[in-house]
C-alpha positions as CSV (number, residue, x, y, z in Angstrom):
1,X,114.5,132.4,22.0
2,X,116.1,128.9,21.6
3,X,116.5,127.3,25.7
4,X,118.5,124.3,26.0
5,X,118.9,122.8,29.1
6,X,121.5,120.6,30.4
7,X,121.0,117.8,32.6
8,X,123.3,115.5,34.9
9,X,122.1,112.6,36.7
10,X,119.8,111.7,33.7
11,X,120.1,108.1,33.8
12,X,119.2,108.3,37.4
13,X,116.0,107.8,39.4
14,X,114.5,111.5,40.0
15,X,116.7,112.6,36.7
16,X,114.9,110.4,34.2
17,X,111.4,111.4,35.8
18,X,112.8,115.1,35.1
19,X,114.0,114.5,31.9
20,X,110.2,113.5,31.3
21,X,108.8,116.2,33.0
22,X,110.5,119.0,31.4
23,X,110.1,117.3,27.9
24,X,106.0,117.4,28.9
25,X,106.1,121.3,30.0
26,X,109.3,122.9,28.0
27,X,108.1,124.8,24.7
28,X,108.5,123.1,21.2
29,X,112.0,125.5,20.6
30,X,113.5,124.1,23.9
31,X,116.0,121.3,23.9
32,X,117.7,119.2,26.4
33,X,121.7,118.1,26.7
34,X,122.2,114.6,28.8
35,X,125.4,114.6,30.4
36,X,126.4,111.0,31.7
37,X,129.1,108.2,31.6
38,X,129.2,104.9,30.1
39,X,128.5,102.3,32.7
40,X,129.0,98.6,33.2
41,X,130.0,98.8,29.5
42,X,126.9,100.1,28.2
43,X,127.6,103.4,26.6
44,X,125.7,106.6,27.9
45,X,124.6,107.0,24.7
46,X,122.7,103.7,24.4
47,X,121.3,104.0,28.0
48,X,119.8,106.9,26.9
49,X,118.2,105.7,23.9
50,X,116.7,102.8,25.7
51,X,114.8,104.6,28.3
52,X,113.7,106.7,25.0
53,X,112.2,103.7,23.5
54,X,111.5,101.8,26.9
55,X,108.7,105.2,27.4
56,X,107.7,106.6,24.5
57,X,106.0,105.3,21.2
58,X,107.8,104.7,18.2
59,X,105.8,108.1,16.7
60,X,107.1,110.2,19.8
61,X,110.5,109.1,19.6
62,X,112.0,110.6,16.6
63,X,110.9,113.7,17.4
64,X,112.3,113.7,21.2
65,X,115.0,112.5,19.6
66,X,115.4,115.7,17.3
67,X,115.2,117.9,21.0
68,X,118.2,115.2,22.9
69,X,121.6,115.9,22.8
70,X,123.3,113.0,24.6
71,X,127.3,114.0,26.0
72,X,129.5,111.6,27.4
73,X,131.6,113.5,30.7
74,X,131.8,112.9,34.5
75,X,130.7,115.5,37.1
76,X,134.0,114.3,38.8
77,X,136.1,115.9,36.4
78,X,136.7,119.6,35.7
79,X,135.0,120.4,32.6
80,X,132.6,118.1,33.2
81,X,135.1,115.8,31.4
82,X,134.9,117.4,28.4
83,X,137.7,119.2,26.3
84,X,138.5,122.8,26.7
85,X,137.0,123.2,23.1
86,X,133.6,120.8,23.5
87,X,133.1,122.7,27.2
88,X,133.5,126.1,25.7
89,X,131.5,125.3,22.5
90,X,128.7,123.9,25.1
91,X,128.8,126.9,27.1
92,X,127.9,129.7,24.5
93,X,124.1,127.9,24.1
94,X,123.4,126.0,27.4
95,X,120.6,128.7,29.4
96,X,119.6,126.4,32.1
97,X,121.3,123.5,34.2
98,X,119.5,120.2,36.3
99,X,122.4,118.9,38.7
100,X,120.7,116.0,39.7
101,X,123.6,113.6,39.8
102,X,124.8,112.3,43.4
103,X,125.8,109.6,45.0
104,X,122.8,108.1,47.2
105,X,124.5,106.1,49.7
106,X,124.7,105.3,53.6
107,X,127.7,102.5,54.0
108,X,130.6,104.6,52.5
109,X,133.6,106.6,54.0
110,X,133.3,110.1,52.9
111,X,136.5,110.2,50.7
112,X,134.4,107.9,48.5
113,X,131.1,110.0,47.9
114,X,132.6,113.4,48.3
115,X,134.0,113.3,44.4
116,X,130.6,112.9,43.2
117,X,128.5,115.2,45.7
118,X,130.9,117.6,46.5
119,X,133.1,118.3,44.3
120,X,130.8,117.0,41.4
121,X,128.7,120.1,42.3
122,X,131.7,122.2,42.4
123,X,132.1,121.1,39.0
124,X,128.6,121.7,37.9
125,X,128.8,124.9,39.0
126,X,132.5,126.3,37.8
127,X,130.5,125.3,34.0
128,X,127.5,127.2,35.1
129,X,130.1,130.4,35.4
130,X,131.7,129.7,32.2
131,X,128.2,129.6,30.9
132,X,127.3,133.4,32.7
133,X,130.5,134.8,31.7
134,X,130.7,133.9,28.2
135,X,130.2,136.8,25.6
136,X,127.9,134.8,23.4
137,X,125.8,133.9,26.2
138,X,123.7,136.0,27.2
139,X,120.4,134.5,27.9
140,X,121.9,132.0,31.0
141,X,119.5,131.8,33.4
142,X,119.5,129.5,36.3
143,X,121.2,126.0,38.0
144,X,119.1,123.9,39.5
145,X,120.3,122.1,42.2
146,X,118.8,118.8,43.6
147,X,119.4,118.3,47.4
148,X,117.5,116.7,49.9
149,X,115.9,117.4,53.3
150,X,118.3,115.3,54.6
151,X,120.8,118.2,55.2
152,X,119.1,119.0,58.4
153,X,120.7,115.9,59.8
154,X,120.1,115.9,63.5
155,X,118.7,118.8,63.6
156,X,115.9,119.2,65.9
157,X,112.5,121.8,65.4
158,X,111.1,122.6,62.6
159,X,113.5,123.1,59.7
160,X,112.9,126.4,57.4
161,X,113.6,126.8,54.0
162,X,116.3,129.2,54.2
163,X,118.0,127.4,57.2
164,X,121.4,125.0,56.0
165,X,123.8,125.6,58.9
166,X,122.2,125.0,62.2
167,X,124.9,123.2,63.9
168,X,123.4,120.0,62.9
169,X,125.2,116.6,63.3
170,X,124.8,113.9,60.9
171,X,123.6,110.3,60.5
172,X,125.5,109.0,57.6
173,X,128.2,110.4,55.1
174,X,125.4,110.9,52.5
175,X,123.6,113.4,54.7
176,X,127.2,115.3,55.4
177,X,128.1,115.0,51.6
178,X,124.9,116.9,50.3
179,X,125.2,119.6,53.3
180,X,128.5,120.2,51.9
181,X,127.5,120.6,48.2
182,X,124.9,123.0,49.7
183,X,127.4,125.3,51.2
184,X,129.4,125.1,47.8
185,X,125.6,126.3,46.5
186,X,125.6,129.7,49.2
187,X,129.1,130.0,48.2
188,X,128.7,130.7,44.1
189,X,125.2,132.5,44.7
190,X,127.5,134.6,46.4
191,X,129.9,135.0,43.1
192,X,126.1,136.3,41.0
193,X,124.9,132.9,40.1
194,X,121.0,132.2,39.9
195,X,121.1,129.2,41.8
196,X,117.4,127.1,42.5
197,X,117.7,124.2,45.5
198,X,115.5,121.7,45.9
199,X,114.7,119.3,48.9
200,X,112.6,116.3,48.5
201,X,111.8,114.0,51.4
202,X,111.6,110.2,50.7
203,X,111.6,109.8,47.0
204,X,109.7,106.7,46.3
205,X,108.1,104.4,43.1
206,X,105.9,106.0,40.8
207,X,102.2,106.6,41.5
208,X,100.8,104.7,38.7
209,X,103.2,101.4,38.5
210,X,105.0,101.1,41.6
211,X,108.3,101.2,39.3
212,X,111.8,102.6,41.4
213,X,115.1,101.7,40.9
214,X,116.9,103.5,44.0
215,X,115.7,101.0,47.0
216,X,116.9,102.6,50.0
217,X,115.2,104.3,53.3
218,X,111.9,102.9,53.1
219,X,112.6,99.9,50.8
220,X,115.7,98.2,52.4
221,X,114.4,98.1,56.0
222,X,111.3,96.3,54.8
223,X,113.3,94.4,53.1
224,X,115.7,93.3,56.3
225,X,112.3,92.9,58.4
226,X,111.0,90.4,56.1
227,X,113.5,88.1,56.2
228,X,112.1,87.0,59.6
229,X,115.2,87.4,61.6
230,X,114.1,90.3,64.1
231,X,111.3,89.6,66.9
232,X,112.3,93.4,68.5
233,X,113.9,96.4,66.8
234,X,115.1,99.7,68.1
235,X,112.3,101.6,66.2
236,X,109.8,104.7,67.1
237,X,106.6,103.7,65.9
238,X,105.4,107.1,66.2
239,X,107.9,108.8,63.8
240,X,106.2,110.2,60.9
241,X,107.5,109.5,57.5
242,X,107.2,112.1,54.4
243,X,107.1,110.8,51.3
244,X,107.0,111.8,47.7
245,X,106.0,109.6,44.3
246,X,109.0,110.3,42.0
247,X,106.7,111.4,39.2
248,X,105.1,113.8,41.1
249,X,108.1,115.0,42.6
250,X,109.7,115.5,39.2
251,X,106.4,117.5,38.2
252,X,106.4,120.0,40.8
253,X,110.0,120.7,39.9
254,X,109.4,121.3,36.7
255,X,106.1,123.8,37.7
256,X,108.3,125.5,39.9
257,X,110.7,125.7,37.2
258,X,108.8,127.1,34.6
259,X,106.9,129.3,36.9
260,X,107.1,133.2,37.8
261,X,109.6,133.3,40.9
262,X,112.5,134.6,42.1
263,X,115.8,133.2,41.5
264,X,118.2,131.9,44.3
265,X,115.5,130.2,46.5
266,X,114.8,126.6,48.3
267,X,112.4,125.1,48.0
268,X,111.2,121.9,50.4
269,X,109.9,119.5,48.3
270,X,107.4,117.3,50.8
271,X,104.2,115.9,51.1
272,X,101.9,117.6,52.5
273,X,100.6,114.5,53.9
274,X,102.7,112.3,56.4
275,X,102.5,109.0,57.5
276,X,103.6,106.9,60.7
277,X,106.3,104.2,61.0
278,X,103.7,102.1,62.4
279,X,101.6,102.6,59.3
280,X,104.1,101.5,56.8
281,X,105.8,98.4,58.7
282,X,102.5,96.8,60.0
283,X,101.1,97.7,56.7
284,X,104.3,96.0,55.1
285,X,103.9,93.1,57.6
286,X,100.6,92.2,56.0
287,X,101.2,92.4,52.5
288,X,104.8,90.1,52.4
289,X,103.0,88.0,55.7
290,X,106.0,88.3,57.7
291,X,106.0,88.6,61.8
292,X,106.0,92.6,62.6
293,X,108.8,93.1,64.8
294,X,107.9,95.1,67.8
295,X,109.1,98.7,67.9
296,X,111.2,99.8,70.9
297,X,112.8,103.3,70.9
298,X,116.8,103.6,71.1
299,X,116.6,104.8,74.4
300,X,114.9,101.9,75.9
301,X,116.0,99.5,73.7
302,X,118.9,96.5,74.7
303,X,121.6,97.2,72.2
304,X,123.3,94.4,73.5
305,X,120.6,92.1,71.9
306,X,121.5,93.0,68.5
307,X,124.2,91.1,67.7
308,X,126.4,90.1,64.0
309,X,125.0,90.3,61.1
310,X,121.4,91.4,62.7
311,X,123.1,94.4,64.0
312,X,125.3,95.3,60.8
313,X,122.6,94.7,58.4
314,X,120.1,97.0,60.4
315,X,122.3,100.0,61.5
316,X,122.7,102.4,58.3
317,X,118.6,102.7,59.3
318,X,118.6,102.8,63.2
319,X,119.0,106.6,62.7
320,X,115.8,107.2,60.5
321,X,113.3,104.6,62.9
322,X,114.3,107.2,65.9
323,X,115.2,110.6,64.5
324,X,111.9,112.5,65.8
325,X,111.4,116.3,66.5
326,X,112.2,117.3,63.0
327,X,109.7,119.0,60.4
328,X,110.2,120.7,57.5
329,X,108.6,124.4,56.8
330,X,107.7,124.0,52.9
331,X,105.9,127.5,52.7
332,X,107.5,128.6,49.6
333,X,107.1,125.6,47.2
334,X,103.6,125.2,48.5
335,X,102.5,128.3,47.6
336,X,104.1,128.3,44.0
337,X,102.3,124.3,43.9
338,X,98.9,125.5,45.4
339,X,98.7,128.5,43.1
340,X,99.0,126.1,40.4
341,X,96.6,123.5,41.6
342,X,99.0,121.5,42.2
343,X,98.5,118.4,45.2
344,X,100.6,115.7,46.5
345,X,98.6,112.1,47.1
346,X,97.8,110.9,49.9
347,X,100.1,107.8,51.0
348,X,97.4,105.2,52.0
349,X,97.5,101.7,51.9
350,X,96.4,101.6,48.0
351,X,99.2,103.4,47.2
352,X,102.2,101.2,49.8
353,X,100.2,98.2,48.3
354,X,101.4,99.5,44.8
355,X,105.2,100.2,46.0
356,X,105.3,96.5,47.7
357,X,103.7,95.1,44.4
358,X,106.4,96.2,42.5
359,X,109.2,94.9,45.0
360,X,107.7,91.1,44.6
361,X,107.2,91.5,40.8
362,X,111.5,92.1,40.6
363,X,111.4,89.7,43.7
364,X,113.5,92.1,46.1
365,X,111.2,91.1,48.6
366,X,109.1,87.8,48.7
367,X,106.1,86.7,50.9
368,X,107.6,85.2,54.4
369,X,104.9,83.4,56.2
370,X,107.7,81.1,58.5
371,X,108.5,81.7,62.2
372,X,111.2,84.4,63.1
373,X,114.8,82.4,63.4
């Protein structure tokens, strides 16, 4: 039987590693539909193309080109900002969908990223019915929705699989955004769709280059600390961090994927080995040779001290250096990963060397050896 899978988000960090990964694993007879939008007024169809040609040999390409069908439409639109007549045509032969489109953000009012993580999703999924109920198609079979562990917010213990609604607060409007889409999730499993959700932790550079192009919870604060401007910071030291290589996240999705399971499950996508704030920032400290500030926690620490531009630069990430108490149960993905000999690396100092290597080859963060201003 012909598959083909659609994908949103494709241009994106994780997307592009899953577009990769399902290209590696998928059989011969399987092909793959890009959704995306034109952007800074490259078309989504070049984009596209590039990354094609940017990974793959000039042999490889023609024929991965042969199994890509690049669409131009928004998530934010109904129909996926398609026509009636493209979205009903693309209906009858799509069997699988990725929604791994979203907004990653920590600095904007929810009004702003709710149209791509919320009701994009909503979206996503009113085509996924469209797909089930359509008379030609008979062979859809799943959505596959890419969350985040982040949707235990404030939540406190250790966080199961299964759990979403725990009366959890939340840190920033990306957290809330992605809870929401999550409940949109329960709320169309509930109307017969097959619906897969994953979680991954900290998605971070690839194992083998370093390379990332989304430089947020780990990268930014690094960044603010080497600037030399902070001599304390309201920080626990202790906190441990879980975090996952994009490529081999984007693997064990894909094994998951094409594995024997049942539909309608979640999956927490973490590392089975952790890592300490302390490990990472002194570790950081010594590569870029700027002064370590010293870690307070927020319950001893003298907000009044952190003042301007110190303070607004550093807040987005005050939540994640003292959110502790939190763990994630990953039980089900790690017996569907361990079955298949599947293991997450260990996150060493060989491997944050690699990450921080990157950041000084595009130069968003340089060597700092002057005193703290």
């Amino acid at each position: 039987m012909t598959k083909k899978i659609l994908i949103t988000g494709g241009t994106g960090f994780l997307g592009w590693y899953l577009i990769k990964s399902l290209l590696k694993d998928m059989d011969k007879d399987t092909s793959l539909v890009l959704l995306g939008r034109s952007k800074e007024g490259i078309c989504v169809h070049s984009r596209i193309e590039k990354l094609l040609k940017d990974n793959y040999s000039e042999e490889e390409y023609p024929e991965l080109k042969e199994r890509i069908e690049i669409i131009e439409g928004s998530i934010t639109q109904p129909n996926l900002g398609m026509g009636n007549e493209q979205a009903e045509k693309l209906a009858e032969e799509i069997t699988s969908i990725f929604h791994s489109a979203a907004l990653c953000d920590f600095n904007v009012p929810y009004e702003n990223i709710a149209p791509v993580n919320v009701t994009g999703t909503r979206n996503v999924l009113d085509f996924a019915l469209m797909c089930r109920e359509n008379k030609s198609n008979e062979s859809f079979e799943s959505v596959n929705h890419i969350s985040t562990v982040a949707v235990s917010g404030t939540y406190q213990g250790a966080f199961h699989e299964d759990f979403l609604d725990q009366g959890q607060g939340f840190k920033n409007t990306y957290e809330q955004s992605k809870f929401e889409a999550e409940k949109i999730v329960h709320a169309y499993r509930a109307r017969g769709l097959n619906i897969n959700v994953f979680r991954p932790s900290v998605i971070v550079g690839d194992s083998k280059t370093g390379y990332a192009i989304n430089m947020k919870v780990i990268y930014q604060p690094i960044h603010i600390f080497s600037l030399g401007i902070y001599r304390q910071i309201p920080a626990r030291g202790s906190i441990k961090y879980n975090i996952v290589p994009v490529d081999f996240l984007a693997d064990a999705i894909s094994l998951i994927y094409h594995s024997s399971h049942p539909h309608n499950q979640t999956f927490h996508m973490t590392n089975t080995h952790e890592v300490t704030g302390d490990f990472i920032f002194q570790t950081a400290s010594e590569f870029f040779e700027y002064p370590d500030p010293v870690r307070i926690p927020l319950d001893e620490f003298d907000m009044s001290t952190l003042r301007g531009f110190r303070k607004l630069l550093l807040s987005p990430y005050i939540p994640y250096l003292n959110h502790d108490g939190v763990s994630y149960d990953n039980k089900r993905a790690r017996d569907i990963l361990e079955k298949n000999a599947f293991q997450w690396p260990e996150i060493d100092k060989k491997f944050l060397h690699l990450l921080f290597q990157f950041c000084l080859d595009i130069n968003f963060i340089t060597p700092r050896s002057g005193l703290i201003l």
